[in-house]
N, C-alpha and C positions, 0 to 999 in steps of 0.2 A: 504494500500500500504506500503510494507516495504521501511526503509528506509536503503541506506548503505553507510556506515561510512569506509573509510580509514583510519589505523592507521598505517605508518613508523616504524620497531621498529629495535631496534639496540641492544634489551635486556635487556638497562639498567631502571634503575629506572623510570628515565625522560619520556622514551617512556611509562610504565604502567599508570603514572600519567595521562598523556592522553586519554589514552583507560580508567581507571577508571570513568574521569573526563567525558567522550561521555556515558558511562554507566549509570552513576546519569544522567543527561540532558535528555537521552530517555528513562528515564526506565520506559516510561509509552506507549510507543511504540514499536513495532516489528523493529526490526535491524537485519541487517547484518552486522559483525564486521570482514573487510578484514585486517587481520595483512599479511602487507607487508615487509621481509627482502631484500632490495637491498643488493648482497654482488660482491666485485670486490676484484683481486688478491692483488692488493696492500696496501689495507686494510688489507689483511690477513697472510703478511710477507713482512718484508722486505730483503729478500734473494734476492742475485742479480742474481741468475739462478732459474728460480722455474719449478720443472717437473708435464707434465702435470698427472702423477700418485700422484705428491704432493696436486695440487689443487683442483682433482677427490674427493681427501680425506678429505679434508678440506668442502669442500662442501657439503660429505655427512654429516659430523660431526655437519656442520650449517645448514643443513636441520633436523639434528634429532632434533638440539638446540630450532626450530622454532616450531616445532611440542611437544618438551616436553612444551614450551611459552604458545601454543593457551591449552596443557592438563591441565597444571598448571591455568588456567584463567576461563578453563569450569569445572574443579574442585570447583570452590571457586566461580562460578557464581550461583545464585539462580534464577534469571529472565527469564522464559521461554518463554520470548518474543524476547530473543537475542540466535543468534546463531554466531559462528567463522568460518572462511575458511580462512588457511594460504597460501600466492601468494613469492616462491619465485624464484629469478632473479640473472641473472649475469649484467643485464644491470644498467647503474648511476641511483642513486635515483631520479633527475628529467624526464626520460627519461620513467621507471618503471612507474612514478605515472602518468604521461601522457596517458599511453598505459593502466591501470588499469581502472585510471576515466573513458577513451571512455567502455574499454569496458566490466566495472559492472555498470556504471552509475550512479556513485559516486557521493551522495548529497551532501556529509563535509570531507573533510579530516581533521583530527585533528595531531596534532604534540607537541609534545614539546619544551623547548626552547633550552635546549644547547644542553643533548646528551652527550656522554659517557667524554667529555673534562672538564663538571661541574665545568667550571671556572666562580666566585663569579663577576666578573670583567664583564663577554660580557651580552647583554641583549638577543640576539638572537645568535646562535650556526649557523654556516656557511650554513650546509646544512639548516636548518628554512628559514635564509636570502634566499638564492637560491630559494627554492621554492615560499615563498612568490610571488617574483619578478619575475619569471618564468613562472608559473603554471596560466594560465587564464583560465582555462574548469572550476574549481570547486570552491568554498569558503574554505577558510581557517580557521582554529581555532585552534591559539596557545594557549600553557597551562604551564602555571609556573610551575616548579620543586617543587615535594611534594606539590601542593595546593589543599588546601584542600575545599572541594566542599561545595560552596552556590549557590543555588537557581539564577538565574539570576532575580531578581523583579528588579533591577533599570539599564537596557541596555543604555549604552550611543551611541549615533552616532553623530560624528561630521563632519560638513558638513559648506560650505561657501555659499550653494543654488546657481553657479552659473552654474551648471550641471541640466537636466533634470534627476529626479530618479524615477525608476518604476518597473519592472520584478526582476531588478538583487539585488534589497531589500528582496525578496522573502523570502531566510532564515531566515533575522532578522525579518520580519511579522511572521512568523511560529513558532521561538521561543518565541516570545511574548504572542503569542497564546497559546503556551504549558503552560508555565509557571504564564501566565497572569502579565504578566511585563508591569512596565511603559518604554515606549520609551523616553530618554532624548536628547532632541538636541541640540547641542552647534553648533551655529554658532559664527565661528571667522574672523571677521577681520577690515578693517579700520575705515570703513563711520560709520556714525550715523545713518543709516534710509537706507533702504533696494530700489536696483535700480526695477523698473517694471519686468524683466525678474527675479530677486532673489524673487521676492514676488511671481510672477505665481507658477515658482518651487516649492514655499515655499506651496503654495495652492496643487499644483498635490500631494505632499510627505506627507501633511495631510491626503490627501484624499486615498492615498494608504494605508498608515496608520491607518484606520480609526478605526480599530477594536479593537485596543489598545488604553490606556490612553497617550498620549503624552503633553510634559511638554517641553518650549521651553527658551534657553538661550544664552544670548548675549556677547564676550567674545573680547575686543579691544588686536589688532593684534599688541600687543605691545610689547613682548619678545616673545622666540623660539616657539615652537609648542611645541615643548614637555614638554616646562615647563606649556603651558596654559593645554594639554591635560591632563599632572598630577592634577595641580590645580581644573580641570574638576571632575577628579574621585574622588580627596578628599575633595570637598565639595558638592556636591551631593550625597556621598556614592554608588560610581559606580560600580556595581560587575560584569560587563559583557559590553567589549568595543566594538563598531564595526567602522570599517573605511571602507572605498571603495579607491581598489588601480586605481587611475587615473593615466595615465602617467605624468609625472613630477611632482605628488604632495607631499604634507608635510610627507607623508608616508615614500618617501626615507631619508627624513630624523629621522625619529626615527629607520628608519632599519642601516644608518650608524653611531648612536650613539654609541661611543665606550663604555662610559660606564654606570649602571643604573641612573639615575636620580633620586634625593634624592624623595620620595613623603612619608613621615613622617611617618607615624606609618601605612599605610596601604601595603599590599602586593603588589607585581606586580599580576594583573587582566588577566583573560581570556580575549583574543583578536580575535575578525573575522574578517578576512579581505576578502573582496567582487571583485569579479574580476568586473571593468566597462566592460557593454555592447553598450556603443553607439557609 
């Protein structure tokens, strides 16, 4: 069964790093690689009268730009297991990827982090933030600017067990499987000793789990999330994060940090983040 991969691109760097970065992950799998360009007129001038023979033109010029993208990519691919089909729109980028995921049935969409603004300062680039927070059909998997590809053997997931998890783990079961990864679990937060409904959970998420080696950690809910999250990757040597976005959880806040948080000598990491289904 093929798998198919959404990739956002805007053309710049950021956007390839992603698509490279979904390339290594499945290259031992059949893909379809949708490069999607959302383009809107304001984007494309800021003239305060724009005719529509101007934006006709503009259009066709970002439609050839998209198609010289996917020839420049099937040039320099070797993998006869992936192929490209470029999708583009006049419509907003969340709105596009909405109407894309229903209807190619979209396993990942992958993204990068900032986007053509490349400012050293934001950890997520607007439109990232927006989707993230947005987009509940598909999983998400952000990817650092120029990062450069390893293997995901040590997946981190962090979790407070006090949610039932099951089906919408499904990705990070499959990439564990590709890859043969260990699953690491950080559990964060106050108590010392886990309530009856954190322990069942804790049993079903094994048990979903089971197929992979899983390795489990305990982490006192004692400054921000994002600083234990860091502390999480750089002492486990995390190379592949996943979260599940819950409404109201710790998540929004690492999407409103303004700016990166120091985590010492290692990179910002690949991130999935899981839409909850319950």
């Amino acid at each position: 069964m093929k798998t198919s991969i959404l990739i956002p691109t805007d053309f710049s760097g950021n956007a390839l790093s992603a698509l490279e970065y979904a390339q290594h992950l499945y290259s031992d799998k059949s893909c379809t690689f949708y490069l999607l360009h959302a383009w809107t007129a304001d984007v494309a001038s800021s003239r305060t009268y724009i005719t529509s023979k101007y934006i006709s033109t503009i259009q066709d010029a970002t439609r050839k730009e998209l198609n010289a993208f996917k020839t420049k990519i099937e040039a320099n691919n070797t993998n006869p297991n992936h192929t490209f089909e470029t999708i583009f729109t006049t419509k907003s980028l969340r709105e596009a990827i909405e109407i894309v995921v229903d209807k190619y049935a979209i396993n990942f969409l992958f993204m990068g982090t900032k986007g053509v603004t490349k400012s050293s300062q934001i950890i997520f680039g607007s439109n990232t933030v927006n989707v993230i927070k947005r987009i509940k059909s598909c999983p998400v998997v952000v990817i650092p600017d120029a990062y450069e590809y390893q293997a995901p053997k040590n997946i981190g997931f962090a979790t407070d067990y006090n949610r039932k998890n099951g089906k919408e783990l499904a990705p990070l079961k499959e990439l564990a499987a590709i890859h043969q990864s260990e699953i690491k679990i950080a559990h964060i937060g106050y108590e010392d000793q886990l309530t009856e409904l954190q322990n069942t959970n804790l049993t079903r998420l094994k048990d979903f789990l089971n197929a992979s080696p899983i390795s489990l950690y305990w982490m006192p809910d004692e400054t921000s999330k994002t600083d234990l999250i860091n502390q999480f990757i750089n002492d486990e040597d995390i190379n592949f994060l996943t979260l599940i976005n819950y409404e109201h959880s710790f998540i929004e806040n690492l999407l409103n940090e303004p700016v990166i948080k120091n985590v010492g000598s290692n990179p910002t990491i690949p991130l999935l983040i899981i839409p909850y289904e319950g």
